[in-house]
C-alpha positions in Angstrom: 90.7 91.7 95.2 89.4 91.8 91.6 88.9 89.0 89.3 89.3 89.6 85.8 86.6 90.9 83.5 87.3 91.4 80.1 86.0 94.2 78.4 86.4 95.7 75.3 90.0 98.9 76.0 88.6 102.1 76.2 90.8 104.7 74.6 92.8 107.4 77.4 92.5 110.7 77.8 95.8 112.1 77.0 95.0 115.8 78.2 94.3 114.6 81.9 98.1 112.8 82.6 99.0 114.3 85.6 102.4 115.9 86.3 104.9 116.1 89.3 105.5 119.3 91.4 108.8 120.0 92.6 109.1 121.8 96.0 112.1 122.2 98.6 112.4 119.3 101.3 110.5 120.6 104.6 108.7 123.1 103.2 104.6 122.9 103.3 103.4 122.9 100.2 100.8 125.7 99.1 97.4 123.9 98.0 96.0 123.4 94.4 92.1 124.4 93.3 91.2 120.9 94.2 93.0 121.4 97.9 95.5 118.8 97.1 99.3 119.7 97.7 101.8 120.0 94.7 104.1 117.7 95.8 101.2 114.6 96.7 101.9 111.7 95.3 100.6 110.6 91.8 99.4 106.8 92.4 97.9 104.0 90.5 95.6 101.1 91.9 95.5 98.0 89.4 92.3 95.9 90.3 90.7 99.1 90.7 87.2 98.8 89.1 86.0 96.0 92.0 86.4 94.8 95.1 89.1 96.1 97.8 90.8 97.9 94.6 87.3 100.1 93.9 87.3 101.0 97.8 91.1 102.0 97.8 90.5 104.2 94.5 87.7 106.2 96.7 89.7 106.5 99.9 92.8 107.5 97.9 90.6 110.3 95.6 88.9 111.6 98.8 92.3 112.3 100.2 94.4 115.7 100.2 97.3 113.7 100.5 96.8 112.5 96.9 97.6 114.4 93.9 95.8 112.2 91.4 94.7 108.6 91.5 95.4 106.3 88.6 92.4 103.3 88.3 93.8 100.8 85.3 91.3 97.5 85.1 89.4 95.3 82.3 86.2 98.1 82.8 85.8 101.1 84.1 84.7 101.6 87.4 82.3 104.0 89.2 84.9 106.6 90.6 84.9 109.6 88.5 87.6 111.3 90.2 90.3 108.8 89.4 92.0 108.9 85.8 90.6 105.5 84.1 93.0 103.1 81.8 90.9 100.2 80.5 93.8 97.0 79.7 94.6 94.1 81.1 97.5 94.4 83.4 99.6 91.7 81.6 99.9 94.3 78.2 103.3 95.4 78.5 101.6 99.1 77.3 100.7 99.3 80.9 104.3 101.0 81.2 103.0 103.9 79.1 99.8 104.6 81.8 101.7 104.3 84.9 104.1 107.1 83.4 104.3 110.1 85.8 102.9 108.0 88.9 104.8 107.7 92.3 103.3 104.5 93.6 101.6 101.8 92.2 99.6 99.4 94.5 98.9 96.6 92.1 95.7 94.5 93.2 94.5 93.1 90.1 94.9 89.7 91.5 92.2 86.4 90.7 91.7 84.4 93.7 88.1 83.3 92.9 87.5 79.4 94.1 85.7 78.9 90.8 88.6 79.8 88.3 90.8 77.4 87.0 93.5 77.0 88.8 96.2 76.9 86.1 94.4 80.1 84.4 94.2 81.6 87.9 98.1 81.4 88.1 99.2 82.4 84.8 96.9 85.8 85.8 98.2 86.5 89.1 102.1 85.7 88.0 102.1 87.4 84.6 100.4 89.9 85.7 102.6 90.9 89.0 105.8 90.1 86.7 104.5 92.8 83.7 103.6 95.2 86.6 106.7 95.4 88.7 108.7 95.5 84.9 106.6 98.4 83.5 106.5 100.3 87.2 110.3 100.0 87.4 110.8 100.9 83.2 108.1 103.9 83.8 110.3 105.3 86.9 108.0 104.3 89.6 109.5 104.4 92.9 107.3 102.2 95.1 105.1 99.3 94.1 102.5 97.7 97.1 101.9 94.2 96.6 98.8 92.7 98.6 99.1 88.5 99.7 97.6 87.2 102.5 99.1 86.5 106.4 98.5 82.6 104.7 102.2 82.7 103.3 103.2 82.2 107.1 101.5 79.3 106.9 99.3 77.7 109.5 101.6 75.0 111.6 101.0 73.8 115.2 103.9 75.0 116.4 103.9 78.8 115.0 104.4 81.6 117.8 101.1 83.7 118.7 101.4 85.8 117.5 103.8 85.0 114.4 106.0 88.2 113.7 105.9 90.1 110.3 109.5 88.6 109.7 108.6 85.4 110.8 109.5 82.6 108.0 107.0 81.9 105.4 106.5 78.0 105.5 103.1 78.4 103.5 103.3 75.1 100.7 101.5 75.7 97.4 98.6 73.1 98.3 95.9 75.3 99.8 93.3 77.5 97.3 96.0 80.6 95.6 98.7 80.7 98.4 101.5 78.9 95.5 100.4 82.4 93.5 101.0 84.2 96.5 104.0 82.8 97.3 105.3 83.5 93.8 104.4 87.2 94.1 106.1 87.8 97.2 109.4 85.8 95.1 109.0 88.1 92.2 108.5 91.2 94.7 112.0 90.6 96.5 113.8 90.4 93.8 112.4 93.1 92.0 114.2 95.7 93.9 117.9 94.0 93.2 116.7 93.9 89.4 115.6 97.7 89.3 117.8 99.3 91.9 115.3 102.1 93.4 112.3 100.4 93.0 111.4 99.7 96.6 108.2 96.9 97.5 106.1 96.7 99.8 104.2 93.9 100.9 100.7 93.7 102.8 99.2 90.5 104.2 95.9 90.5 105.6 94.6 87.9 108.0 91.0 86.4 107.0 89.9 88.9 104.7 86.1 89.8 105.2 83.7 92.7 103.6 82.1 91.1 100.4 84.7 88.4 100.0 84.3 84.9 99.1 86.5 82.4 100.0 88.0 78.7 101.3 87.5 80.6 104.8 84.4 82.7 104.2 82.7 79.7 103.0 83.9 77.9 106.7 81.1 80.0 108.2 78.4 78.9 105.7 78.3 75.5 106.9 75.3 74.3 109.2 78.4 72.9 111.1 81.5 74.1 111.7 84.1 71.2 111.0 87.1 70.6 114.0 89.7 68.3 112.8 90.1 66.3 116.1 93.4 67.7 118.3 94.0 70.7 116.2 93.3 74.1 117.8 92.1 77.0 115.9 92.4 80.0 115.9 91.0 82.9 114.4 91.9 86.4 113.1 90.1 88.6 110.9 90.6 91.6 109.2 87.7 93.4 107.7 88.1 95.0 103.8 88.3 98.9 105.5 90.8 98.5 107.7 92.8 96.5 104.8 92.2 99.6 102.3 93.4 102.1 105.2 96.4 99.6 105.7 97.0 100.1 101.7 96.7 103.9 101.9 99.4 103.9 104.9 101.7 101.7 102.5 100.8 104.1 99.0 101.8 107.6 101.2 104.7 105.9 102.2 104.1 106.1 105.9 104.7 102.3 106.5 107.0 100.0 104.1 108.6 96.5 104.6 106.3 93.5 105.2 103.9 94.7 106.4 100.7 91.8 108.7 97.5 93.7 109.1 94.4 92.7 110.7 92.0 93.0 114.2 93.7 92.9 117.0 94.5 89.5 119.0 92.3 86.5 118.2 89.2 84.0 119.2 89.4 80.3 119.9 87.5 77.8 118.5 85.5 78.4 121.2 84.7 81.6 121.3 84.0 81.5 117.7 81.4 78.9 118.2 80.1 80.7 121.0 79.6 83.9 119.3 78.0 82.2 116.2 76.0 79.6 117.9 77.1 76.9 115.4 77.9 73.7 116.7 81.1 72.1 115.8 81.1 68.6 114.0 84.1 66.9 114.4 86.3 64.5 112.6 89.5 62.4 112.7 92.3 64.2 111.2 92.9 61.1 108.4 89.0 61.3 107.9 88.7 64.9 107.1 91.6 65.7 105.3 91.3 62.3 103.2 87.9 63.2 102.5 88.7 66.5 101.8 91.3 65.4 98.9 89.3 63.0 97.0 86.4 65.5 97.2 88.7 68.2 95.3 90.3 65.6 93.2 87.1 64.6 91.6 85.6 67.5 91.2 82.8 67.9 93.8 84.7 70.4 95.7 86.8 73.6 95.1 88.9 73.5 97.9 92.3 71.2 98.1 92.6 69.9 101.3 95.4 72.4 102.0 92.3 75.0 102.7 92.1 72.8 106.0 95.4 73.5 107.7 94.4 77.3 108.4 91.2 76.4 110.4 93.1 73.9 112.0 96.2 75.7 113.3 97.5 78.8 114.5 98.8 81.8 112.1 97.8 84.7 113.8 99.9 87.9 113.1 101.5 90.9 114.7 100.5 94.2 113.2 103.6 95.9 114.8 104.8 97.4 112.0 101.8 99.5 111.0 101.0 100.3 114.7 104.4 102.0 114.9 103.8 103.8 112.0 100.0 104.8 113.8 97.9 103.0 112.5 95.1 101.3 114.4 92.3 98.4 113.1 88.8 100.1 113.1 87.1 96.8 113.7 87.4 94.1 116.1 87.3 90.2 115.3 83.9 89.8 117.3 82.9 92.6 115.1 83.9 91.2 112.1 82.7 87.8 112.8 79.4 89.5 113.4 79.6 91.0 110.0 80.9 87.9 108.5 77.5 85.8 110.0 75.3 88.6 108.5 76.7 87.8 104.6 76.8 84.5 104.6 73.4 84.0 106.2 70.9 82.0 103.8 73.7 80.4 102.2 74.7 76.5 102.8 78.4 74.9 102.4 79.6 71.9 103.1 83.0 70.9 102.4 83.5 74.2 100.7 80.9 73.4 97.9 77.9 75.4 97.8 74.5 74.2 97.7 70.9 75.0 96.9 68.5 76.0 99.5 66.8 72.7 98.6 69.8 70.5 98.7 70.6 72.0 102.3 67.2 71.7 103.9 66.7 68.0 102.6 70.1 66.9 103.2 70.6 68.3 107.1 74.6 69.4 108.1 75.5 65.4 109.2 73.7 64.1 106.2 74.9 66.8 103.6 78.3 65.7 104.9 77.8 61.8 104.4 76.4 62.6 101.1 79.6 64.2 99.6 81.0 61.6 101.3 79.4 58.8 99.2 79.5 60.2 96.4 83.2 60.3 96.6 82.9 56.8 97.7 80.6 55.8 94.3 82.7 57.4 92.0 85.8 55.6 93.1 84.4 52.0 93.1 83.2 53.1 89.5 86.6 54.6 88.2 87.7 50.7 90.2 85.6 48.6 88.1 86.6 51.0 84.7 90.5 50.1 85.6 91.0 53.9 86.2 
C-alpha cells in the first residue's frame, strides 16, 4: 500500500479520457486494436504509483478484460499504459478524473510505522471519505476498499478459521487497525448514502512482498518473542496473490467482504522450525508492559496492541473468493521463505530497528534488556523531574 509522496500535479491529458461502449447483454463483444473488448471495464487504482497499487496498475493494463486503467497518485509511476492523474486523493477534483470509470479500487492508504500517527489518520480517513464522495458524484458503480484480516481481531477464543462475516472485534490500539476500522465504517455506509454504489472490501492476512511492518519486523528479530500461554498462529498472504485477489474484486467476479491469503496456517512451531529462530519467551504482564512504555516514550513504533496478533489466532477463510475460482499462488512455507530472504541482514527488537553495530554488540537477550533499561532510566528520571 502507498505512502504518500508529494510531488508537484502534473497537468492531464484531456484527449486520452476514455469512453464506455454499449453492447447487448450476452452478446461477445468484438475486440478493439489494442485486443481489449468494448464493453471492459474502465477502472482507476489510487495508490497506484508504489507498492501493491503499481503491481495492480500492471496486472490490470496487461489484461483484455480491461478497457483502460486509471493510475491517480502524488507522482507518476512507471506504467505507461495506464492514464496518469498526479493529485492527492483528498482534492475533491479527484471527482473530475474518475469520470467515465467503472470501478475504483482506492489503495492510496499510509500505514508506514514511521508516520505520525495522527497525520497517518487524517490521510487514510480523508482520503477514503473524499474517494467514496467523488466515486459515487462521478457515477462510479463499484469502489474496492483494501484493510487487513486484523479488523477480525486476534482473540483466544476466535474460530480457525474465522469466517469472512465473522464479527470484527479489532480495538484501535495496534499500529493503523483504528484507520482501518474507520474505512470499513465509512465503506458500509457508503452504499445507503449513494444508492448504487456497491463496496467491496478485501482483507489480507500478513501481507508480505516488499512490505514493512509491526509483523514483518517480527521476523527481523534474533529472537522470536512468545508471550508465555498464548498460541500463535500464522497466515500469510504474499503481495501477488493480494493484487490477483484485487483484480477478481475490480472485474466484478467476487464482491462482499472479501479474507484472502495462503491456504490454512503454521504454529508457532512450525514457524520456528522452518526459520530456525529460537523463541525467547516472556510473561504476558512482562512483555506487553514493556511493550507499552517502550512505545509511550518513544523508543518504539509499535503500541503494544501489535502484540495480540502474534499472540492469538485470526486466521481466515478465503471462501468467498475460492467460490468465485480463485486460488492463492503461494503457500505460507513459501511465503515465510520469501519473507526470511528480505528481512535478512536486518535486526529488530521490540519492533525498533537497529544498526548492524548495535545488533552485533548488544546480542538478542541483551538488545532486549537494553530497551528494557532504558525504559527503566527514563522513568526514574521523568520520577525525580515530578513528571
Amino acid at each position: 500500500m502507498s505512502s504518500p509522496d508529494p510531488q508537484v500535479h502534473e497537468p492531464d491529458d484531456a484527449e486520452n479520457r476514455p469512453e464506455h461502449g454499449d453492447s447487448a447483454p450476452g452478446v461477445r463483444q468484438p475486440r478493439n486494436h489494442a485486443g481489449r473488448r468494448r464493453n471492459s471495464p474502465v477502472i482507476a487504482v489510487t495508490g497506484a504509483a508504489s507498492g501493491v497499487g503499481a503491481a495492480l496498475v500492471r496486472r490490470l493494463a496487461a489484461s483484455d478484460e480491461v478497457k483502460q486503467v486509471v493510475a491517480i497518485d502524488e507522482r507518476r509511476g512507471d506504467c505507461a499504459a495506464a492514464q496518469w492523474h498526479v493529485l492527492d486523493v483528498r482534492d475533491p477534483a479527484i471527482a473530475d478524473k474518475l469520470r467515465g470509470s467503472d470501478v475504483v479500487v482506492h489503495l492510496a492508504l499510509d500505514l508506514d510505522l514511521e508516520t505520525d500517527p495522527a497525520a497517518r489518520t487524517a490521510y487514510n480517513v480523508r482520503g477514503t471519505q473524499t474517494v467514496l464522495t467523488a466515486a459515487a458524484a462521478a457515477g462510479v458503480h463499484r469502489v474496492v476498499l483494501c484493510t487487513s484480516a486484523m479488523v477480525y481481531g486476534a482473540l483466544p477464543d476466535n474460530d480457525l478459521p474465522l469466517s469472512e462475516d465473522s464479527e470484527l472485534r479489532a480495538t484501535a490500539e495496534a499500529t493503523g487497525v483504528g484507520d482501518l476500522l474507520e474505512i470499513e465504517r465509512l465503506g458500509r455506509r457508503a452504499p445507503r448514502a449513494h444508492p448504487g454504489l456497491n463496496v467491496t472490501v478485501v482483507r489480507p492476512a500478513v501481507l508480505v512482498g516488499g512490505t514493512d511492518t509491526a509483523l514483518t519486523r517480527y521476523f527481523e528479530s534474533p529472537r522470536l518473542l512468545v508471550v508465555a500461554g498464548s498460541r500463535p498462529t500464522w497466515q500469510f498472504c504474499h503481495v501477488e496473490d493480494l493484487v490477483s485477489a484485487l483484480e477478481y474484486a475490480a472485474l466484478e467476479k467476487a464482491e462482499g467482504e472479501l479474507a484472502v491469503g495462503c491456504e490454512g496456517w503454521l504454529e508457532q512451531d512450525e514457524v520456528e522450525e522452518l526459520s530456525g529462530i529460537r523463541r525467547m519467551e516472556l510473561p504476558s504482564a512482562v512483555a506487553l508492559g514493556a511493550a507499552a512504555r517502550l512505545h509511550r516514550i518513544g523508543l518504539t513504533p509499535s503500541p503494544a496492541g501489535d502484540l495480540a496478533y502474534t499472540m492469538h489466532p485470526w486466521v481466515v477463510s478465503v471462501s468467498r473468493l475460492h467460490a468465485a475460482g480463485w486460488r492463492p499462488r503461494w503457500t505460507n512455507e513459501e511465503v515465510l521463505a520469501e519473507l526470511l530472504q528480505e528481512v535478512a541482514g536486518r535486526h529488530t527488537v521490540a519492533g525498533r530497528r537497529l544498526g548492524r553495530k548495535d545488533a552485533t554488540a548488544a546480542g538478542a537477550a541483551g538488545a532486549t534488556v537494553a530497551l528494557l533499561g532504558a525504559a527503566a532510566v527514563v522513568r526514574r528520571a521523568r520520577r525525580r523531574r515530578g513528571i
